[in-house]
ROKE-294411 format. One record per residue (C-alpha): residue number from 0; residue in three letters; x, z, y. Coordinates in steps of 0.5 Angstrom, whole numbers, always signed. Example, Ala and Ser with C-alpha at 12.3 -4.5 7.8 and 13.67 -1.06 7.14 Angstrom:
! ROKE-294411
{n:0 | res:ALA | east:+25 | up:+16 | north:-9}
{n:1 | res:SER | east:+27 | up:+14 | north:-2}
//
This chain:
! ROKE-294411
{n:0 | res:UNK | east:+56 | up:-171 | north:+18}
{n:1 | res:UNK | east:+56 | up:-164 | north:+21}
{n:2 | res:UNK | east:+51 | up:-161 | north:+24}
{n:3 | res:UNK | east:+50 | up:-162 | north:+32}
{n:4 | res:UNK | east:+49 | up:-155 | north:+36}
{n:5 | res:UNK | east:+43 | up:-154 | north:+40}
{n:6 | res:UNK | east:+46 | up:-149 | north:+45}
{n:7 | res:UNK | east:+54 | up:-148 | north:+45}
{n:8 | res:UNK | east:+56 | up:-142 | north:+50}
{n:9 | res:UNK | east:+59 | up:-135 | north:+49}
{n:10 | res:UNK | east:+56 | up:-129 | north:+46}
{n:11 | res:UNK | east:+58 | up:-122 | north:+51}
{n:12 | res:UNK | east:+59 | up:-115 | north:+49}
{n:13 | res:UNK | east:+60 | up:-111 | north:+55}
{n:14 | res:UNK | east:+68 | up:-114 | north:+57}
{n:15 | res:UNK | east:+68 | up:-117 | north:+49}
{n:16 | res:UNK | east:+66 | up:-124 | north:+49}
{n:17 | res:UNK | east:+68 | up:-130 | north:+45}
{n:18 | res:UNK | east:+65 | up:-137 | north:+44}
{n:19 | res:UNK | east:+60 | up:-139 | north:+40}
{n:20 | res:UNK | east:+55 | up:-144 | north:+37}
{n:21 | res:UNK | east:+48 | up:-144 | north:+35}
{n:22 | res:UNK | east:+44 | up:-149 | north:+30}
{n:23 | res:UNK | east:+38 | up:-149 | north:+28}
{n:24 | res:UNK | east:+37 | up:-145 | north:+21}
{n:25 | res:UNK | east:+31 | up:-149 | north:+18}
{n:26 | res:UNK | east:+29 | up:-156 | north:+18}
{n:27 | res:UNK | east:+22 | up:-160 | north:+18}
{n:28 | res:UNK | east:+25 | up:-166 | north:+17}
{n:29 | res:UNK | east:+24 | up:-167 | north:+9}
{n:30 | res:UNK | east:+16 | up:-166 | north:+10}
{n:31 | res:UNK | east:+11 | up:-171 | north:+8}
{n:32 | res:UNK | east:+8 | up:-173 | north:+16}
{n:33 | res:UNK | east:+3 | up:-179 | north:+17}
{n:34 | res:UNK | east:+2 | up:-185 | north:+22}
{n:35 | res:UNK | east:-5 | up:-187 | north:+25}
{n:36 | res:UNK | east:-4 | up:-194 | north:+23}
{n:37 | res:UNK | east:-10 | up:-200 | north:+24}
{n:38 | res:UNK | east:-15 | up:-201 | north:+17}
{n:39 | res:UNK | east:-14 | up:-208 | north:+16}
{n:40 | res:UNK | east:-7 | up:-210 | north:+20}
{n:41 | res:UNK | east:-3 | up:-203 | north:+18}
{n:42 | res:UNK | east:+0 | up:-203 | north:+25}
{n:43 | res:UNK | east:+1 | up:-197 | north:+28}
{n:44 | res:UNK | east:-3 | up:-195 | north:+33}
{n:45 | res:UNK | east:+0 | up:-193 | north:+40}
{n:46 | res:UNK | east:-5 | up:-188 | north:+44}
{n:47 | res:UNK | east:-6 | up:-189 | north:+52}
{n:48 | res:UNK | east:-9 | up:-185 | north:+56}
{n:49 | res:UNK | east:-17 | up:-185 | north:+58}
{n:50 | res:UNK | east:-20 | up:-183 | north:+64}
{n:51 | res:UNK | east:-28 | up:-181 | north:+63}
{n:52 | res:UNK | east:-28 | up:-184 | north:+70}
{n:53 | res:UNK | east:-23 | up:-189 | north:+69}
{n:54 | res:UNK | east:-22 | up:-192 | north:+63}
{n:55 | res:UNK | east:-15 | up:-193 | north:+60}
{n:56 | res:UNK | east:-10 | up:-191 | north:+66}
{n:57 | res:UNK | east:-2 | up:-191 | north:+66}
{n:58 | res:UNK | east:+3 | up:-185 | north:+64}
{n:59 | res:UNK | east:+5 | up:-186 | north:+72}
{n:60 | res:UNK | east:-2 | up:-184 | north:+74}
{n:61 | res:UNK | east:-1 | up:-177 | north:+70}
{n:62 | res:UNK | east:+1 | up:-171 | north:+74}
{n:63 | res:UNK | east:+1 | up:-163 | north:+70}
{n:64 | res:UNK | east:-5 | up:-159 | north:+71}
{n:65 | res:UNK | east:-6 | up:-151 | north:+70}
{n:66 | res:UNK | east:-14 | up:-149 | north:+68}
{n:67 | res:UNK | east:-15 | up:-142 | north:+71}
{n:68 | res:UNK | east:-22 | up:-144 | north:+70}
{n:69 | res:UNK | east:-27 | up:-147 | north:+66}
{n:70 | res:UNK | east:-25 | up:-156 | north:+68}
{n:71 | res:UNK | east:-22 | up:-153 | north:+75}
{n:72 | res:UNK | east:-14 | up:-154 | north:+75}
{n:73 | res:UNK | east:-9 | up:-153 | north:+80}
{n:74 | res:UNK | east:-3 | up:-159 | north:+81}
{n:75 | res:UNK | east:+3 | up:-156 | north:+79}
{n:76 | res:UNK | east:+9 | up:-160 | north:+82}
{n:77 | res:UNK | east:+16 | up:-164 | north:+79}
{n:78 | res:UNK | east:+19 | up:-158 | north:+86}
{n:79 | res:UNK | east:+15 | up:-153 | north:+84}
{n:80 | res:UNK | east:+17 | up:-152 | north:+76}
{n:81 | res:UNK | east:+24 | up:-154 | north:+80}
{n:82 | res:UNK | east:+23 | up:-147 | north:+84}
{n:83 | res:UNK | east:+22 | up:-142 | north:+78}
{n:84 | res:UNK | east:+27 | up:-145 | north:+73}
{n:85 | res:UNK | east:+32 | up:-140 | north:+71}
{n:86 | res:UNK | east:+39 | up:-143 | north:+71}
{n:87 | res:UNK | east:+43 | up:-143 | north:+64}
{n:88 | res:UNK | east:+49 | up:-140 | north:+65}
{n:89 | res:UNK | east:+51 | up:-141 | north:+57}
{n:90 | res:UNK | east:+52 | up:-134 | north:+56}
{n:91 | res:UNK | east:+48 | up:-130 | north:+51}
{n:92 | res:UNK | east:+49 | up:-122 | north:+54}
{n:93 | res:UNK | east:+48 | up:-117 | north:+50}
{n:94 | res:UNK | east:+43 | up:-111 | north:+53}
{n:95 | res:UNK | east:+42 | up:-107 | north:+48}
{n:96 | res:UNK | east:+42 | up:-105 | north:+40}
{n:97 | res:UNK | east:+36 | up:-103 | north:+35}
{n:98 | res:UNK | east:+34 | up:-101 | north:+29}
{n:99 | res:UNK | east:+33 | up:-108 | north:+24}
{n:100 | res:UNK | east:+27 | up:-105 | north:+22}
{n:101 | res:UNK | east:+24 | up:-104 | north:+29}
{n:102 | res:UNK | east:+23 | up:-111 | north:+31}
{n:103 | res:UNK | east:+16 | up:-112 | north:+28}
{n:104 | res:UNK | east:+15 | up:-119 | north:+24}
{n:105 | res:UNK | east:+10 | up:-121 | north:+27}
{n:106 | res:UNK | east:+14 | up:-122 | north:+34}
{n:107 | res:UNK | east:+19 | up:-126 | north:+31}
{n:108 | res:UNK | east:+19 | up:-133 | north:+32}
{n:109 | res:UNK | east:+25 | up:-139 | north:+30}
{n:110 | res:UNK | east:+31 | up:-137 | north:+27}
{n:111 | res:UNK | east:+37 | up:-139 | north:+28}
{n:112 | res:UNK | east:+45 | up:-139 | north:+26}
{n:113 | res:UNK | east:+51 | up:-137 | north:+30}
{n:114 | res:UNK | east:+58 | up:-138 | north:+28}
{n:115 | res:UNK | east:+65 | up:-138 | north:+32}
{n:116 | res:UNK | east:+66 | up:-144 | north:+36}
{n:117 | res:UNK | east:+73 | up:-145 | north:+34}
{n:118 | res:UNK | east:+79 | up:-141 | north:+31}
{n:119 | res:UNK | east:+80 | up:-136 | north:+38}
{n:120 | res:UNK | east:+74 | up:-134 | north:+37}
{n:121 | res:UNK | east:+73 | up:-132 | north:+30}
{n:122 | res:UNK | east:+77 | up:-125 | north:+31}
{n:123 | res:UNK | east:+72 | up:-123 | north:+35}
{n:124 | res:UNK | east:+66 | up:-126 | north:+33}
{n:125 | res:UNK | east:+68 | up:-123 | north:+26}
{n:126 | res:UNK | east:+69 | up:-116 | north:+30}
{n:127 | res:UNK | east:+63 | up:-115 | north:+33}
{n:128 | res:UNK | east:+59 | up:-118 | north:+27}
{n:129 | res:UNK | east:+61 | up:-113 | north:+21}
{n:130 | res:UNK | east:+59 | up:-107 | north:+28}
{n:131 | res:UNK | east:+52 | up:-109 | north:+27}
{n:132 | res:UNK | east:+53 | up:-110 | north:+20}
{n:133 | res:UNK | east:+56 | up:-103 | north:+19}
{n:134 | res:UNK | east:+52 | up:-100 | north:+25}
{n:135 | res:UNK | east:+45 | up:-103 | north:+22}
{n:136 | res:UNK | east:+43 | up:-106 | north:+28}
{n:137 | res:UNK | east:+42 | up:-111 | north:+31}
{n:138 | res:UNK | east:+43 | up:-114 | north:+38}
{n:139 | res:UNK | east:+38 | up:-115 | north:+44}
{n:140 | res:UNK | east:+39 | up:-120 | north:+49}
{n:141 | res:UNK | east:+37 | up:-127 | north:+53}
{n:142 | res:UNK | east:+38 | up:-134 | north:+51}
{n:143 | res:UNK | east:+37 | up:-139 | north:+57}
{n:144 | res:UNK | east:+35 | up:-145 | north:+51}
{n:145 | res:UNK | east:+30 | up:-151 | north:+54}
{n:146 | res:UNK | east:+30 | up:-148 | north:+61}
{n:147 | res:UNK | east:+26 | up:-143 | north:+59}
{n:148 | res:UNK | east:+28 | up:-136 | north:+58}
{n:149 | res:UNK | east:+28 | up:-132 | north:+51}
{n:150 | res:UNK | east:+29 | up:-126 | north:+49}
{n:151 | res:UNK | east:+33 | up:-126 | north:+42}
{n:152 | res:UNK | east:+35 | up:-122 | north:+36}
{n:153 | res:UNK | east:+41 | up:-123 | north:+33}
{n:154 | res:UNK | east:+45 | up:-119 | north:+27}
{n:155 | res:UNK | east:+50 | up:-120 | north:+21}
{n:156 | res:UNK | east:+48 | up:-125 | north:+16}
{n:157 | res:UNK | east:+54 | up:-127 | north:+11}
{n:158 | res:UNK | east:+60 | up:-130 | north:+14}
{n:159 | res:UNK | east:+56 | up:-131 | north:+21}
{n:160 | res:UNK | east:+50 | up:-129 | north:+25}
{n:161 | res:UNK | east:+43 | up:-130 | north:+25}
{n:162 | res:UNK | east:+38 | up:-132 | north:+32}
{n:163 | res:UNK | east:+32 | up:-130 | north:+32}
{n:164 | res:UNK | east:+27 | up:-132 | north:+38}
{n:165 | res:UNK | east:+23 | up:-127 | north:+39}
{n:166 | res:UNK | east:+15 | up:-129 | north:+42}
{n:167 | res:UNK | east:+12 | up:-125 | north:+49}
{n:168 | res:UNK | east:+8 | up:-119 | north:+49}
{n:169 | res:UNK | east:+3 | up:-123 | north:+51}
{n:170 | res:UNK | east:+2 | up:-129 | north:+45}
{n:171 | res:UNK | east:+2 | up:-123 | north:+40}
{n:172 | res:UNK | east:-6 | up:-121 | north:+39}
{n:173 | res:UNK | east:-8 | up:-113 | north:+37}
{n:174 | res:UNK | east:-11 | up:-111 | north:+30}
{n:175 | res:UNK | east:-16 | up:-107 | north:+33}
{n:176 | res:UNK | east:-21 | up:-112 | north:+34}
{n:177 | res:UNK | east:-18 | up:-114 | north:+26}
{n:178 | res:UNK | east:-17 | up:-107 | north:+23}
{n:179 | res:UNK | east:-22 | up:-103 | north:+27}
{n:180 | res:UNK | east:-28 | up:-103 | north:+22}
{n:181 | res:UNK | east:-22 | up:-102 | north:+15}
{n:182 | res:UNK | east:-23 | up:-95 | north:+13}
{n:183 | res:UNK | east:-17 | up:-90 | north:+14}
{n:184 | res:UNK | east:-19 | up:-85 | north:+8}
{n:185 | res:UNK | east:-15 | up:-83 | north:+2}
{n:186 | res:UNK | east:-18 | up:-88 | north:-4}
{n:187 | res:UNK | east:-19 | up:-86 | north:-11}
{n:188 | res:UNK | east:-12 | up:-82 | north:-14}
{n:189 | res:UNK | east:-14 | up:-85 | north:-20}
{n:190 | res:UNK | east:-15 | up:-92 | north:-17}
{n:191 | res:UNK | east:-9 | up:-92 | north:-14}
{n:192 | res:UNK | east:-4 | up:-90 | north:-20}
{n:193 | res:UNK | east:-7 | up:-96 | north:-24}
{n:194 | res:UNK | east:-6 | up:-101 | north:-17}
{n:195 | res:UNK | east:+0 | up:-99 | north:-17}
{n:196 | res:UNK | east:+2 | up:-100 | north:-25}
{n:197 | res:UNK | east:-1 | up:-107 | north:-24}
{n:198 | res:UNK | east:+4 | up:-108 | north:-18}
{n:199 | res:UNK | east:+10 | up:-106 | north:-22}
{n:200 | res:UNK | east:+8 | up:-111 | north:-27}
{n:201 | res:UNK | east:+10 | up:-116 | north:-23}
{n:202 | res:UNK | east:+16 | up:-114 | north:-19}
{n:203 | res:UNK | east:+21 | up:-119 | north:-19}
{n:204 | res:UNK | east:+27 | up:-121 | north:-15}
{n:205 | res:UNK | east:+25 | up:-126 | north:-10}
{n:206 | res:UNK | east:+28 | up:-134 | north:-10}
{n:207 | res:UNK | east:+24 | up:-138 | north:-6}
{n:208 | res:UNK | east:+26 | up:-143 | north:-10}
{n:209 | res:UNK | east:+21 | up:-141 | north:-15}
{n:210 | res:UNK | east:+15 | up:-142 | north:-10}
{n:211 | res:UNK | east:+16 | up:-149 | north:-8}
{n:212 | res:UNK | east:+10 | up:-152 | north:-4}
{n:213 | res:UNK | east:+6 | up:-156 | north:-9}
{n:214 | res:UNK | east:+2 | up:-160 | north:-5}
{n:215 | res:UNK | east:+8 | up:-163 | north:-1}
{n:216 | res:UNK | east:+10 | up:-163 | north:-9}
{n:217 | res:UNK | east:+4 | up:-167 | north:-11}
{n:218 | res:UNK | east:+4 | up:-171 | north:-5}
{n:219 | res:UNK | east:+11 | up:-174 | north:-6}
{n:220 | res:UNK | east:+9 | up:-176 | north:-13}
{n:221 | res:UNK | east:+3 | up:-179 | north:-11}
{n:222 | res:UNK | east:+7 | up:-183 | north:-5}
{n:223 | res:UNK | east:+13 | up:-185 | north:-11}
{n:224 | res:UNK | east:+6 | up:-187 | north:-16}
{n:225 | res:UNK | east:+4 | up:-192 | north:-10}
{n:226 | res:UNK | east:+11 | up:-195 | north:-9}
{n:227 | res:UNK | east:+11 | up:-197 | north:-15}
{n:228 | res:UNK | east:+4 | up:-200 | north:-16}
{n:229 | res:UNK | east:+0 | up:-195 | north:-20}
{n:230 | res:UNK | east:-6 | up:-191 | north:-18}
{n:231 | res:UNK | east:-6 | up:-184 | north:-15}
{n:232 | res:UNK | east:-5 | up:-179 | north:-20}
{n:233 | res:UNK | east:-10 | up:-173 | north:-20}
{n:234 | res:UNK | east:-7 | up:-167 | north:-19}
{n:235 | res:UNK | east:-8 | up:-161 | north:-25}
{n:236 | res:UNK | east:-11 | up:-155 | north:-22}
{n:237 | res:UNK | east:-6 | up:-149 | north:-22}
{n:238 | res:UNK | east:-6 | up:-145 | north:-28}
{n:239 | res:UNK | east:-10 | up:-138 | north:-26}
{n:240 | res:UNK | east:-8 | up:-134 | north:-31}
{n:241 | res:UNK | east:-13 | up:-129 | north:-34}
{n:242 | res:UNK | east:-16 | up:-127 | north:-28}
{n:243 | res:UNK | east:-23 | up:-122 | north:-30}
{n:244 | res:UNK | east:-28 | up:-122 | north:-25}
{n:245 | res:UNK | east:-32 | up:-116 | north:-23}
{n:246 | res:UNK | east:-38 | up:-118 | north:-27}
{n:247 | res:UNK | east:-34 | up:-118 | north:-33}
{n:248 | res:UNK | east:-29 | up:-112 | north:-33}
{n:249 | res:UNK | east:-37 | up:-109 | north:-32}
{n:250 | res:UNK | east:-39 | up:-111 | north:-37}
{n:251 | res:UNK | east:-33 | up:-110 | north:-41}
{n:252 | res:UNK | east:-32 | up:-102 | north:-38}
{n:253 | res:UNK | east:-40 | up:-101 | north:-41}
{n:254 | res:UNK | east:-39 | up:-103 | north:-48}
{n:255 | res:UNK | east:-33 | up:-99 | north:-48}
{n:256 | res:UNK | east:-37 | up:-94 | north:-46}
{n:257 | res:UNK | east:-39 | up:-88 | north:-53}
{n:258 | res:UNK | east:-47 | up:-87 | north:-53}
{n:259 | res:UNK | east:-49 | up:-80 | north:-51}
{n:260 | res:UNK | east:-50 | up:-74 | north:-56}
{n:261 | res:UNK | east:-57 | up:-74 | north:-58}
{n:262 | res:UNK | east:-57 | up:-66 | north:-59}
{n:263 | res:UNK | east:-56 | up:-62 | north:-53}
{n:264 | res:UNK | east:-58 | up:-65 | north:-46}
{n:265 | res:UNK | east:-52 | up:-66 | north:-41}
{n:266 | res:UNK | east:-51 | up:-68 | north:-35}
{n:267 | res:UNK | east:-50 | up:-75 | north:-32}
{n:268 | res:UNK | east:-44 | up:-79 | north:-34}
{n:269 | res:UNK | east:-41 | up:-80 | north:-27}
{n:270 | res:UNK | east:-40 | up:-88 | north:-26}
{n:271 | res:UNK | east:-35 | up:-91 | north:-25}
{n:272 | res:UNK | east:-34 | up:-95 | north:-19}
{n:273 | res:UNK | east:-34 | up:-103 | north:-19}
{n:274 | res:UNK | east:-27 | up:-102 | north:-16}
{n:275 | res:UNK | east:-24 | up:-98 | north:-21}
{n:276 | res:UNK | east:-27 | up:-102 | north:-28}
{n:277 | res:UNK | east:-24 | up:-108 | north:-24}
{n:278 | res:UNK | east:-17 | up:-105 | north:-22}
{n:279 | res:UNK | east:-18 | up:-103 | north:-31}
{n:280 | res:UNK | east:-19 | up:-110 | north:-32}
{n:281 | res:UNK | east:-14 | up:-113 | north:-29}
{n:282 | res:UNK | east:-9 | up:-108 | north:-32}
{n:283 | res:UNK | east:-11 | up:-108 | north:-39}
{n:284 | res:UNK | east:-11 | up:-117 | north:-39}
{n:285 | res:UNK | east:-4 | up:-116 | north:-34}
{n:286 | res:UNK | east:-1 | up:-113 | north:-40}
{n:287 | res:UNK | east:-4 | up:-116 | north:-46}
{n:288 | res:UNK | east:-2 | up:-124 | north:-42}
{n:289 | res:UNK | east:+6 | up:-119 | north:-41}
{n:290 | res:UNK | east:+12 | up:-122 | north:-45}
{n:291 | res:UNK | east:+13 | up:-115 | north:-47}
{n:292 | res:UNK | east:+6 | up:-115 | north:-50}
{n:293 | res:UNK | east:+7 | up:-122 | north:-54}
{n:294 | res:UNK | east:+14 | up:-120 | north:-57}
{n:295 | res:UNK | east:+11 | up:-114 | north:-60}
{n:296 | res:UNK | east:+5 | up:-118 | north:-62}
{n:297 | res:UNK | east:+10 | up:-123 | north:-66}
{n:298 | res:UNK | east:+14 | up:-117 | north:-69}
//
């Protein structure tokens, strides 16, 4: 069965518009949820609402409240969400364009698909989306979805466009009160280079297949054991790989470490810093866990 649109409406350009649809680009659905259910009559149970004052009340009872204050609310009224609501006039207009790499990650919020909305569409839906894919931008523009106003990204992705709902200014906390206290200076060059050789160990190409969510994968099995009549399994910890602690790439750094020439005075080695024999740890144990290393050993 084909998919149901979320929104149908057209996608404007200045005088350019074409028909379109949107859909969304992912699903919960597939994911392990629970039910509250009774302990001895496995019924479902069903929340009421409760009054501190009143004890159990009806829904008909409830009315919206904002808090401006602490436990001081102001009423807001079916008229008044009535009065503030933005008309949707199904048009996805177009204000302006952007670098892609401009819109910070941390705004974005849903994805969505966009695709033409019947054949006298497709020319033009196709025109403008190898303009954005050519231009490597991507559009800003308003979405009335839910009676609520959003604004939106949308650019080229594959034969279609993708949606993306963008989060107000507002949700978005700054980093000072997070980044603040990080020191800016440059690190040790040394330390640097062997970062980044252990970050060129593993470079790979990206497939999210190869990193499925493995407690919803453990749940599932242990769901199908339990249908079946048998026990839960216990799930193995993940395998960490050899992973070298502070203290032991210390210890492994100190007994590389020559003794001193017992002729001359010299000065005082200068010692290496807990990062650094760390990071050298890790680089050594990286290579030697490596496919490369263990092919050259069985050669």
């Amino acid at each position: 069965m084909a998919a149901r649109a979320s929104w149908k409406g057209h996608l404007r350009l200045s005088l350019v518009s074409c028909a379109v649809k949107m859909y969304p680009a992912t699903s919960g659905a597939d994911r392990i949820s629970f039910n509250q259910l009774h302990k001895d009559t496995h019924n479902r149970i069903n929340m009421k609402p409760v009054d501190p004052e009143l004890g159990l009340v009806e829904r008909s009872d409830l009315v919206r409240g904002y808090e401006y204050e602490d436990k001081q609310y102001i009423i807001i009224e079916d008229s008044d969400l009535e009065a503030v609501r933005i008309e949707s006039n199904h048009t996805l207009n177009i204000e302006a364009f952007v670098d892609e790499d401009e819109v910070d990650v941390v705004y974005q919020d849903a994805p969505y698909y966009l695709a033409p909305d019947g054949a006298m569409a497709e020319e033009t839906f196709v025109v403008l989306r190898e303009a954005m894919r050519r231009s490597g931008k991507v559009a800003i523009a308003r979405l009335v979805f839910s009676s609520r106003e959003r604004v939106v990204t949308i650019g080229a992705r594959e034969t279609g466009m993708l949606i993306t709902t963008l989060r107000n200014p507002n949700e978005v906390r700054g980093t000072a009160e997070y980044f603040g206290n990080i020191p800016v200076g440059k690190p040790d060059a040394e330390m640097l280079e062997l970062a980044e050789k252990l970050i060129e160990q593993k470079v790979t190409a990206f497939d999210p297949k190869d990193y499925e969510d493995r407690y919803e994968a453990a749940l599932m099995a242990m769901i199908k054991e339990k249908l079946k009549g048998h026990k839960p399994i216990i799930a193995a910890a993940p395998e960490r790989g050899n992973v070298i602690n502070l203290m032991d790439a210390l210890k492994a750094s100190l007994g590389e470490a020559k003794p001193a020439a017992k002729s001359k005075a010299k000065a005082a080695p200068v010692k290496e810093s807990p990062a650094k024999a760390s990071l050298k740890a890790a680089l050594e144990a990286s290579k030697a866990a490596s496919p490369k290393a263990t092919s050259r050993k069985k050669a």
